[in-house]
N, C-alpha and C positions, 0 to 999 in steps of 0.2 A: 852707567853702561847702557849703552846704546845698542837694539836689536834688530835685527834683516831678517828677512827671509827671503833663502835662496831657494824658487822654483824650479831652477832644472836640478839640484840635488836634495831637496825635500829636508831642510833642514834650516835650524836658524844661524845665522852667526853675531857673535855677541864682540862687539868693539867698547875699548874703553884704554886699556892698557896694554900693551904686549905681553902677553907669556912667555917671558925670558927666563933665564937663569937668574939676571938681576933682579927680577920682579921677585920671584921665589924669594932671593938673598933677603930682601929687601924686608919681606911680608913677616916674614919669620923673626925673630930675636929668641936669646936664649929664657928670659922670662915667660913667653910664650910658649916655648916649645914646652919647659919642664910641666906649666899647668896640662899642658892634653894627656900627659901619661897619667892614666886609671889608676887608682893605688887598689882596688880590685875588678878584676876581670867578672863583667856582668853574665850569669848566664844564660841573658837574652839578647847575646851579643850576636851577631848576624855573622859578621868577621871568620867567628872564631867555630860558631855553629854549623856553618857554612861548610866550611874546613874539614871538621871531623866528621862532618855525612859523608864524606868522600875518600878521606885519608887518612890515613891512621897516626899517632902520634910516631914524635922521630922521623917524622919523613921531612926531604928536604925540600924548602918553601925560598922561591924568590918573589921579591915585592920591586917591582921597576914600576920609578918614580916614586921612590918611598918617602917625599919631603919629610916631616920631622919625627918619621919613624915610629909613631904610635903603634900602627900594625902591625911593625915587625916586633916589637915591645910585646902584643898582645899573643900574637903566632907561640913567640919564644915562652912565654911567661905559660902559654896552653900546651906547652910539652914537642915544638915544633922546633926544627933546625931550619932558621931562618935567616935571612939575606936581602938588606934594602940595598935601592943601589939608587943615587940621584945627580943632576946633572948641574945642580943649585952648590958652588963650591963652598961658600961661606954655610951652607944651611948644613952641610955635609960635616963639615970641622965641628961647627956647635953641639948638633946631635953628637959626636964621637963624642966631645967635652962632657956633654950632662949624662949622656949614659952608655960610657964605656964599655958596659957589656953587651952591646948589639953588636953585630957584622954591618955597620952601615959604609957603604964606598961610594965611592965619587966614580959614575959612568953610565952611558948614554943609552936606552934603551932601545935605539935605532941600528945600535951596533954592541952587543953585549960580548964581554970577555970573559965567556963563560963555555965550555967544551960542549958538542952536541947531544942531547940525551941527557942530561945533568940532574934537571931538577923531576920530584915527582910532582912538582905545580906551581905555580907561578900567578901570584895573586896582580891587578891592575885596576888600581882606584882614580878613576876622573882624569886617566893620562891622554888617550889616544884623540881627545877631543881637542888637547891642546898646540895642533900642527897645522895651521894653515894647507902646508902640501899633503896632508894626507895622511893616512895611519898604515900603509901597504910594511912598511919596512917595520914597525915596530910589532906587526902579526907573523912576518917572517919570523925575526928572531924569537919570538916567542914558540914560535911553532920549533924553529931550531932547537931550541935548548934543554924543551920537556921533554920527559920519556916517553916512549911510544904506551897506551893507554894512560898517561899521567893526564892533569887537569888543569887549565887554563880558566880563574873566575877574573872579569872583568867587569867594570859600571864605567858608565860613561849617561852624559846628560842627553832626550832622547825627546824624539817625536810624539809626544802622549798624548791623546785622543785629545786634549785640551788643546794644546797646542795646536794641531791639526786643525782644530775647527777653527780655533783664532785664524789661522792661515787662510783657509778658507775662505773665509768672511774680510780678508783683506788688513786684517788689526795688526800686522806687521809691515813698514814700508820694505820694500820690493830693493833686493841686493843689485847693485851696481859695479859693482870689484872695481872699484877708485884706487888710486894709488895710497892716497894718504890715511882710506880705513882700511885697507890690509895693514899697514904700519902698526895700526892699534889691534890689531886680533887680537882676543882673549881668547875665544873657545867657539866649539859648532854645542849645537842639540842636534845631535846626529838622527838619522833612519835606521830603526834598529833591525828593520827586515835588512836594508842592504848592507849592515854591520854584518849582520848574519850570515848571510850569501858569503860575503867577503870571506870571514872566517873558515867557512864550511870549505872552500875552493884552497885556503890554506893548508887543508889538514887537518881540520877537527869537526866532533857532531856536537851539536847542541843537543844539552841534559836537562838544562833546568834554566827557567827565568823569574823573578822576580825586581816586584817597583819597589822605590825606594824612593822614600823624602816626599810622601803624599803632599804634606805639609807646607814643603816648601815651595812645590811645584803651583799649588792653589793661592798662595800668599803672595808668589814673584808673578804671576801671571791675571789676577784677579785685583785690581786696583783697591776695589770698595772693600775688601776682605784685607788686605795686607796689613793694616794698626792693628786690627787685633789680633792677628794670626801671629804677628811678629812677636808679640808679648810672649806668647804660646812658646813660638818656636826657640826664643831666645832664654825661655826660664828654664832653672834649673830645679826647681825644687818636683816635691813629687807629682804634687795635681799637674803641675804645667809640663811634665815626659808623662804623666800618663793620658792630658788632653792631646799631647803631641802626638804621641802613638796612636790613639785613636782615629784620629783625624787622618791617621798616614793611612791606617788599614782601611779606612770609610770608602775613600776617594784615592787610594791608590791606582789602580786601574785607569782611574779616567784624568787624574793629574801629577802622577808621579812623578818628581824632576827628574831620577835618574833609574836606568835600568840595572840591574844585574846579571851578568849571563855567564853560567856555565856549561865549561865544553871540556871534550876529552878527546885526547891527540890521539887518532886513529893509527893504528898499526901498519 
């Protein structure tokens, strides 16, 4: 993965492979998917924590771009009426295969079949970052489809002070919009003040923000640090999630891959 930064919109963008449907079909398999389902739901789970500071159980939850449905697994399994919806048609069949009792569907987040005022919230993990043209159409329908006061939580990968200063100092080469690295878009690290702006002109106030993935934001962005950090990031056992976590909360602020932002649909 190859990284840019683009000056007039204050952001990186990351080329390597497309964010297709294929890509998704591709990445996933059914062996893969059935390991990420939790066989218990952690109660320092962010997700799910998240959730219920705002919403009560039974209420109803869409998750657009729900790739292999973990979230909605996790929503359902916390006492939530929940809804993946994905644009990945093979990744879509698989999940329905391994766990039949989700609501997961095949459809597009830039145009949801879904009535207006619908859900009481509407969760969006690492989606809006994946559109070359844009994310305008995918905060429409969002803003469509929640109830007036219902709650929109979205992360998306962001500008963290780290990043910023990299910028700064030039440690990114300087985006060109070529024809054949737009071909390979994977994703931006979006401006989360102009995320924000965006959203507010939508229809909704910002509530609450938090970083997320201290860990990994200091490991992908910090060369001499990334061997051991990755040992860190990629262990499962206890000391290496509880080095993890730490590490996230130390330096969150100043290198957190991704943000989290919640808002609520103004009346």
């Amino acid at each position: 993965m190859t990284l840019f930064y683009d000056k007039i919109n204050n952001r990186l963008i990351y080329i390597g492979e497309a964010s297709n449907p294929d890509f998704w079909d591709k990445h996933w398999d059914k062996n893969t998917i059935e390991k990420m389902y939790p066989k218990k739901i952690s109660k320092f789970d962010y997700v799910v924590n998240t959730t219920k500071k705002y919403l009560p159980e039974k209420s109803l939850i869409l998750e657009g771009g729900c790739g292999t449905g973990q979230q909605v697994f996790k929503l359902q399994q916390s006492g939530y009426e929940a809804i993946g919806i994905d644009y990945a048609e093979k990744t879509v069949e698989t999940v329905k295969k391994a766990k039949p009792e989700l609501d997961i569907r095949l459809g597009d987040v830039r145009k949801l079949d879904f009535p207006d005022n619908y859900f009481d919230g509407c969760w969006s993990f690492g989606v809006i970052e994946h559109f070359f043209n844009g994310y305008d159409e995918i905060l429409n329908e969002m803003q469509r489809v929640i109830k007036p006061d219902g709650y929109l939580f979205i992360t998306f990968p962001y500008m963290s002070r780290l990043r910023k200063i990299k910028s700064r100092k030039g440690k990114y080469p300087i985006w060109k919009n070529s024809e054949q690295e737009t071909e390979n878009f994977y994703q931006f690290a979006l401006d989360a003040k102009k995320v924000i702006a965006d959203l507010e002109k939508t229809g909704f106030e910002l509530i609450e923000k938090q970083h997320l993935s201290g860990i990994k934001g200091l490991k992908d962005e910090i060369r001499i640090f990334k061997p051991t950090l990755q040992r860190i990031y990629d262990s499962r056992t206890f000391l290496g999630l509880a080095l993890s976590k730490i590490i996230s909360i130390m330096f969150g602020i100043f290198s957190s891959h991704s943000i989290l932002l919640v808002l609520q649909k103004r009346k």
